[in-house]
Jmol script that loads the backbone (N, CA, C; Angstrom):
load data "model"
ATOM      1  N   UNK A   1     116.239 127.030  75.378  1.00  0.00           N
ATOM      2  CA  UNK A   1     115.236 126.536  74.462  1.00  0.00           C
ATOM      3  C   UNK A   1     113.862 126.948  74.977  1.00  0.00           C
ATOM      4  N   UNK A   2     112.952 127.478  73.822  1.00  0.00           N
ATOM      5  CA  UNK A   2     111.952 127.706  73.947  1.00  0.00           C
ATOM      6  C   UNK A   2     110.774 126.907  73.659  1.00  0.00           C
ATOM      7  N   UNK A   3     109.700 127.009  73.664  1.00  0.00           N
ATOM      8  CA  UNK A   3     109.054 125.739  72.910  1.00  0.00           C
ATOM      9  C   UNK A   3     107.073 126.733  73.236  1.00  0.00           C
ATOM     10  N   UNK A   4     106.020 126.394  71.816  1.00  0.00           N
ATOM     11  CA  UNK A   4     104.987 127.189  71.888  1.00  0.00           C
ATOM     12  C   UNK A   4     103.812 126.790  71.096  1.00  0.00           C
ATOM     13  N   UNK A   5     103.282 126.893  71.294  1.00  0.00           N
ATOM     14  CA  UNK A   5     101.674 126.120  70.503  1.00  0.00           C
ATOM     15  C   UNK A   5     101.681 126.732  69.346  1.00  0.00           C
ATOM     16  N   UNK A   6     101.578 127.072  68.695  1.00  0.00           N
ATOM     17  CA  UNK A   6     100.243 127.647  67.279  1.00  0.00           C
ATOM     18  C   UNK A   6      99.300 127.050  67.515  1.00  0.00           C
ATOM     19  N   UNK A   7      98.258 128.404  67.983  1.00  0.00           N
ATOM     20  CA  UNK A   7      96.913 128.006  68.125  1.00  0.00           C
ATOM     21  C   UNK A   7      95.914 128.027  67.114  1.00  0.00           C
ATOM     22  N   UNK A   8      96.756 128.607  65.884  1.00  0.00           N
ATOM     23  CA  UNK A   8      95.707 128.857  64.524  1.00  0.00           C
ATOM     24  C   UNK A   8      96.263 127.132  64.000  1.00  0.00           C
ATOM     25  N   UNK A   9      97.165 126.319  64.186  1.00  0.00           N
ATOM     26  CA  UNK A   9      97.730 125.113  63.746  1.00  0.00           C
ATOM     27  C   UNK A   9      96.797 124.112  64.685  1.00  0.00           C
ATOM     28  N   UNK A  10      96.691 123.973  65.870  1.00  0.00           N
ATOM     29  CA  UNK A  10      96.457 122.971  66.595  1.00  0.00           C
ATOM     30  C   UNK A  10      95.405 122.529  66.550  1.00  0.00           C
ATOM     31  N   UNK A  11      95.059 121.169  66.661  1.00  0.00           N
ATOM     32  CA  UNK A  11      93.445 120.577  66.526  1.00  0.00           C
ATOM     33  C   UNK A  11      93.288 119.495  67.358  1.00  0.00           C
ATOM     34  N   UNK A  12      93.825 119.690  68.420  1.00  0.00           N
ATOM     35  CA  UNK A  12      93.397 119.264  70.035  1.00  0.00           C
ATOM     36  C   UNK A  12      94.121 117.878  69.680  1.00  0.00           C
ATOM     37  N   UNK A  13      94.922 117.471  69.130  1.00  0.00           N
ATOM     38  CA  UNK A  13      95.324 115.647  69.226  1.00  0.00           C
ATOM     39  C   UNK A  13      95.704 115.747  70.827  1.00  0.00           C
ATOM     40  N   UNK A  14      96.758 116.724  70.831  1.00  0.00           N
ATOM     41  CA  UNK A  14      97.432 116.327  72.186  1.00  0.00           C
ATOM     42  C   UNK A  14      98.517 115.362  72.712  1.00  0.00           C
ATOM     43  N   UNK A  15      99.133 115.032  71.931  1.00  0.00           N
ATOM     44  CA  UNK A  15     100.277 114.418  71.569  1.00  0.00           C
ATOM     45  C   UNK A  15     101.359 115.241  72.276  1.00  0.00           C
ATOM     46  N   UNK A  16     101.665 116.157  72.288  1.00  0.00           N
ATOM     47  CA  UNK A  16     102.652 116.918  72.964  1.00  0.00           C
ATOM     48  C   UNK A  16     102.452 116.511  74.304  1.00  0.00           C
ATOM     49  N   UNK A  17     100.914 116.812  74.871  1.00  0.00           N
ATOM     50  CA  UNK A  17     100.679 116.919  76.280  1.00  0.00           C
ATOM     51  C   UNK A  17     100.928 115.469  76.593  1.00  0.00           C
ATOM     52  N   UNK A  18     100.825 114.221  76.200  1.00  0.00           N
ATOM     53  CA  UNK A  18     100.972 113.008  76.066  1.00  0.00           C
ATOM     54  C   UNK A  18     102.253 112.658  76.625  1.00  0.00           C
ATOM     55  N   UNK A  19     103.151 113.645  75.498  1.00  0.00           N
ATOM     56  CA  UNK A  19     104.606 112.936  75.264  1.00  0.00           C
ATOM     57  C   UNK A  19     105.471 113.891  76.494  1.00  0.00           C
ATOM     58  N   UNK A  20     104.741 114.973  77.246  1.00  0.00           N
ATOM     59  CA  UNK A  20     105.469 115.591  78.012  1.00  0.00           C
ATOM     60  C   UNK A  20     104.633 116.647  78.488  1.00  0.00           C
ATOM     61  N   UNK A  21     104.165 115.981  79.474  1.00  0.00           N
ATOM     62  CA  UNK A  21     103.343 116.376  80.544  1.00  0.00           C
ATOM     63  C   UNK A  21     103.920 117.694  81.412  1.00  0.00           C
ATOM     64  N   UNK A  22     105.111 117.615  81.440  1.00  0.00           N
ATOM     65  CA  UNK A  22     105.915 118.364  81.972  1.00  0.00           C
ATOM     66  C   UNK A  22     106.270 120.529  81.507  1.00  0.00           C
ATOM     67  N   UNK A  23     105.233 120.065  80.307  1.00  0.00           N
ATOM     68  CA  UNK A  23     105.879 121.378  79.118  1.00  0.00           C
ATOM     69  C   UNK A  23     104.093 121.613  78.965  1.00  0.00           C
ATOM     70  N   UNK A  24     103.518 120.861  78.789  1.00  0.00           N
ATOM     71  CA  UNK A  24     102.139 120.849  78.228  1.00  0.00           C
ATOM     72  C   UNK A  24     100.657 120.571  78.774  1.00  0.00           C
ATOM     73  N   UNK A  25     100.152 121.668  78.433  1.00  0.00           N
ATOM     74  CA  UNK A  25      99.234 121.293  79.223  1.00  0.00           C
ATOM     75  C   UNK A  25      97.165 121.285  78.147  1.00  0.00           C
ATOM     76  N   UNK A  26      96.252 121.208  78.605  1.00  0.00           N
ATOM     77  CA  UNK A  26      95.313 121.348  77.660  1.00  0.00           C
ATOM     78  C   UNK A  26      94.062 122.361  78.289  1.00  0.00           C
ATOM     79  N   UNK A  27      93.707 122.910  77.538  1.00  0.00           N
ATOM     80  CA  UNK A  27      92.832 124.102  77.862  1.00  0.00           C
ATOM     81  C   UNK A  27      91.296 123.511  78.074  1.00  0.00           C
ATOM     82  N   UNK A  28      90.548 124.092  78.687  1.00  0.00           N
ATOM     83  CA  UNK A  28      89.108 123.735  78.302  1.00  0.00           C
ATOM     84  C   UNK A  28      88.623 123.066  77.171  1.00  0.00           C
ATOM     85  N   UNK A  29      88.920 123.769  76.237  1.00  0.00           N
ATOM     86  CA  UNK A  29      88.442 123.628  74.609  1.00  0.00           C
ATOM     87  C   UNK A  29      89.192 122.289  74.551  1.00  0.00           C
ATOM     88  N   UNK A  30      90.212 121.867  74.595  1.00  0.00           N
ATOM     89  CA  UNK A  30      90.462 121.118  74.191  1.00  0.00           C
ATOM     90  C   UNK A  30      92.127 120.730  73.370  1.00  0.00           C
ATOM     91  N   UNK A  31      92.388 122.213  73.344  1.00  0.00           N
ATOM     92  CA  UNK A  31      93.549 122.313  72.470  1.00  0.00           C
ATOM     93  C   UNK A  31      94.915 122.728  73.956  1.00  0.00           C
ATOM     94  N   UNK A  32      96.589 122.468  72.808  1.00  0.00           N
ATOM     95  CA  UNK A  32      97.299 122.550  73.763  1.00  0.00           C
ATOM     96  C   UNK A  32      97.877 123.673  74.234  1.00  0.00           C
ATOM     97  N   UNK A  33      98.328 123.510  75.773  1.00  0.00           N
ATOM     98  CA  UNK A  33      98.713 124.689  75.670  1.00  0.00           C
ATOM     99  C   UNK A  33      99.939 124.729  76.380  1.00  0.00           C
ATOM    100  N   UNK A  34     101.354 125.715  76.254  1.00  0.00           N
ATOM    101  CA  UNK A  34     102.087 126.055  76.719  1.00  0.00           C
ATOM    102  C   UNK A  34     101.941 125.910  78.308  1.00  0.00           C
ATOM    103  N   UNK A  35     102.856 125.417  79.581  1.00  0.00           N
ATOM    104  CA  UNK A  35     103.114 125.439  81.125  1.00  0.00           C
ATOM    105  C   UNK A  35     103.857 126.768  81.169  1.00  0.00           C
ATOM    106  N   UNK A  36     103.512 127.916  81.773  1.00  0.00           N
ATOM    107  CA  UNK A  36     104.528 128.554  81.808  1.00  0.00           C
ATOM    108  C   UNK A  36     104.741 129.724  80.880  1.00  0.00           C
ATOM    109  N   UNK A  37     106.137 130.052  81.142  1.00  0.00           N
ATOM    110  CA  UNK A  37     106.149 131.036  79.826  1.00  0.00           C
ATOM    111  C   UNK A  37     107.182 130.145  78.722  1.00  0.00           C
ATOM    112  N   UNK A  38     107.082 128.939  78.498  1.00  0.00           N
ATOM    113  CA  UNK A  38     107.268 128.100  77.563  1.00  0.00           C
ATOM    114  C   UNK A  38     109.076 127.510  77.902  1.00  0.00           C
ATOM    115  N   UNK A  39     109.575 128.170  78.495  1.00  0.00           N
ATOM    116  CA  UNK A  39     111.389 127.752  78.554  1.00  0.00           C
ATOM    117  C   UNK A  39     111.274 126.596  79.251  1.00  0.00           C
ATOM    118  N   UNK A  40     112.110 125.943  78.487  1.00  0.00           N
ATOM    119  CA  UNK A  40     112.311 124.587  78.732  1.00  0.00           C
ATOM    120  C   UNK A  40     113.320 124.307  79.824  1.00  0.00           C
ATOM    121  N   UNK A  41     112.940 124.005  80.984  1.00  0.00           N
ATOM    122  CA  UNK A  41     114.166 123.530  81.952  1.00  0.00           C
ATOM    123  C   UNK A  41     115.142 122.753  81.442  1.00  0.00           C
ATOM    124  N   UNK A  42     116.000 122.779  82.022  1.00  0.00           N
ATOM    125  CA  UNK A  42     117.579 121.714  81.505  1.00  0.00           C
ATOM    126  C   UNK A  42     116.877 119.950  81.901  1.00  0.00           C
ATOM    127  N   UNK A  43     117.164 118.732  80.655  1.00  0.00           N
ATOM    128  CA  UNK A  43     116.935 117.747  80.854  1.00  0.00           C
ATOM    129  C   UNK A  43     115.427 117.674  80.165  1.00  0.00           C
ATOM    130  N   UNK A  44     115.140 118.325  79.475  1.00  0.00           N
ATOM    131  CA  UNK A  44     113.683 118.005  79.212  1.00  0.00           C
ATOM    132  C   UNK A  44     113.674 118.571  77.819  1.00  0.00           C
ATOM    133  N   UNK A  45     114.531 119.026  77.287  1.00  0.00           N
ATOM    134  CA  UNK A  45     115.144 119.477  75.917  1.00  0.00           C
ATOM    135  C   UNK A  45     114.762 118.009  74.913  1.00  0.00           C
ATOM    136  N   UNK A  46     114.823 117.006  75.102  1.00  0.00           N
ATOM    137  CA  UNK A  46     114.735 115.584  74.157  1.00  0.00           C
ATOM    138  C   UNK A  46     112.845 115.465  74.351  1.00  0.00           C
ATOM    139  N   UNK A  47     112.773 115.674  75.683  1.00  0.00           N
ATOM    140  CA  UNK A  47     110.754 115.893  75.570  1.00  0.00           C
ATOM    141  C   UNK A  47     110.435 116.934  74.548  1.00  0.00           C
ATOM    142  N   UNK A  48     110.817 118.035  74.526  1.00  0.00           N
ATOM    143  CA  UNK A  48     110.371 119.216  73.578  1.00  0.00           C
ATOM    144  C   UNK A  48     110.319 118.581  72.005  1.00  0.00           C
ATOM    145  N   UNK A  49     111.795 118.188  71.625  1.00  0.00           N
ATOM    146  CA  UNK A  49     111.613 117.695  70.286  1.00  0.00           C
ATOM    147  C   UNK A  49     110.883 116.692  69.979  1.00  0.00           C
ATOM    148  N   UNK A  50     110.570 115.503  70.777  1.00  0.00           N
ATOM    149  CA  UNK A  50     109.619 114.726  70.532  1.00  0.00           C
ATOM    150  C   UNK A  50     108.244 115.144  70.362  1.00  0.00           C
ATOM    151  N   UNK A  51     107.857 116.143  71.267  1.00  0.00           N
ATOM    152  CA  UNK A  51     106.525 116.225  71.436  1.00  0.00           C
ATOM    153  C   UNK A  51     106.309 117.148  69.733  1.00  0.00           C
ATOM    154  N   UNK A  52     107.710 117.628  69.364  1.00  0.00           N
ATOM    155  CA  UNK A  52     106.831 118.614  68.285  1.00  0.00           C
ATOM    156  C   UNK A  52     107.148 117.888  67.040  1.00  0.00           C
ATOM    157  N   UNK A  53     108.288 116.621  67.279  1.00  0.00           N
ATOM    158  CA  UNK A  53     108.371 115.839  65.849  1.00  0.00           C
ATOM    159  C   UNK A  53     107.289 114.493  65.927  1.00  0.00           C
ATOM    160  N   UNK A  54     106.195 114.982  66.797  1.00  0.00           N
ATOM    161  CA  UNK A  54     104.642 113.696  66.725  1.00  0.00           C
ATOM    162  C   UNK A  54     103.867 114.832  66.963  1.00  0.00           C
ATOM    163  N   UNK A  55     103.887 115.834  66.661  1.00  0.00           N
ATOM    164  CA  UNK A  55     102.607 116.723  66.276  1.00  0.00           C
ATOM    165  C   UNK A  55     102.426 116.487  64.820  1.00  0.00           C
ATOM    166  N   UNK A  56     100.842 116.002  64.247  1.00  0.00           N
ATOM    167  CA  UNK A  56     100.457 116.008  63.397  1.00  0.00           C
ATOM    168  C   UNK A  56     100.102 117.225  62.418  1.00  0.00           C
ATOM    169  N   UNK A  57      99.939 118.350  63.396  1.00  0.00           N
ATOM    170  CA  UNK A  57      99.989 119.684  62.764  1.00  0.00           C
ATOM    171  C   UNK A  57     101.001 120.454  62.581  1.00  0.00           C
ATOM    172  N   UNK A  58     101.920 120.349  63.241  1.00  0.00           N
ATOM    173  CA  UNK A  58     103.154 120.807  63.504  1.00  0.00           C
ATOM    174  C   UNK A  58     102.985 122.135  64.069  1.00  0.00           C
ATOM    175  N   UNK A  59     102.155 121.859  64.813  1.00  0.00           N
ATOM    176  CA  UNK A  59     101.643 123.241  65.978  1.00  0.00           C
ATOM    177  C   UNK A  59     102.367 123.687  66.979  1.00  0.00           C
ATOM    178  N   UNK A  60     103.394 122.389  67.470  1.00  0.00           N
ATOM    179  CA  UNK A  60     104.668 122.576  68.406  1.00  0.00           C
ATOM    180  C   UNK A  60     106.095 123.524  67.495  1.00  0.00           C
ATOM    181  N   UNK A  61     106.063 124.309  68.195  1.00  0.00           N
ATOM    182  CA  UNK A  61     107.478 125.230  67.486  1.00  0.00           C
ATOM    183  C   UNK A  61     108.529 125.237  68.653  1.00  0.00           C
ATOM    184  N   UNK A  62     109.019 125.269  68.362  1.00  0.00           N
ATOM    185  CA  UNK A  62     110.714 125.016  69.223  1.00  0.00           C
ATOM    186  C   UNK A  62     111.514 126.051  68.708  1.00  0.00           C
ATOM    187  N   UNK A  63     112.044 126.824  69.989  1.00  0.00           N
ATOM    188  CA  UNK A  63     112.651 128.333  68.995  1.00  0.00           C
ATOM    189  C   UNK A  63     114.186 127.968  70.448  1.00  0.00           C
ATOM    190  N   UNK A  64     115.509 127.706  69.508  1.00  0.00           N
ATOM    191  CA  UNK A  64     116.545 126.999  70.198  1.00  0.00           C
ATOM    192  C   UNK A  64     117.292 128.711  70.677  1.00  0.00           C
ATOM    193  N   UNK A  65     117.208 128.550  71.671  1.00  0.00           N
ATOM    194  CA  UNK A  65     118.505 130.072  72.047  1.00  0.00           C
ATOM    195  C   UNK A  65     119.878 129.957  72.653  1.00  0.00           C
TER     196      UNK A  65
END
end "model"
wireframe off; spacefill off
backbone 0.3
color backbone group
């Protein structure tokens, strides 16, 4: 599992970074951003979907492999 911002979507709530600190992180500006090159370690798969089913923009994308 993958998991990735849209940065043309996002408007800094930060809810992801909130819900999983672990995946997310926040830039200067304000908006979120990807840890990494986005792969989700094993056990943290239930953080990913949360953080992108309480994004208000739906700026969190989750791409399952």
């Amino acid at each position: 599992m993958k998991v990735a911002v849209d940065t043309e979507k996002c408007q800094g709530h930060n809810r992801c970074y909130a819900l999983a600190p672990e995946l997310f992180d926040v830039d200067d500006y304000g908006q979120a951003v990807v840890i990494g090159t986005g792969e989700v370690p094993p056990g943290l798969e239930d953080k990913a979907r949360l953080a992108a089913a309480n994004c208000p923009e739906f700026a969190v994308v989750i791409e399952e492999q």
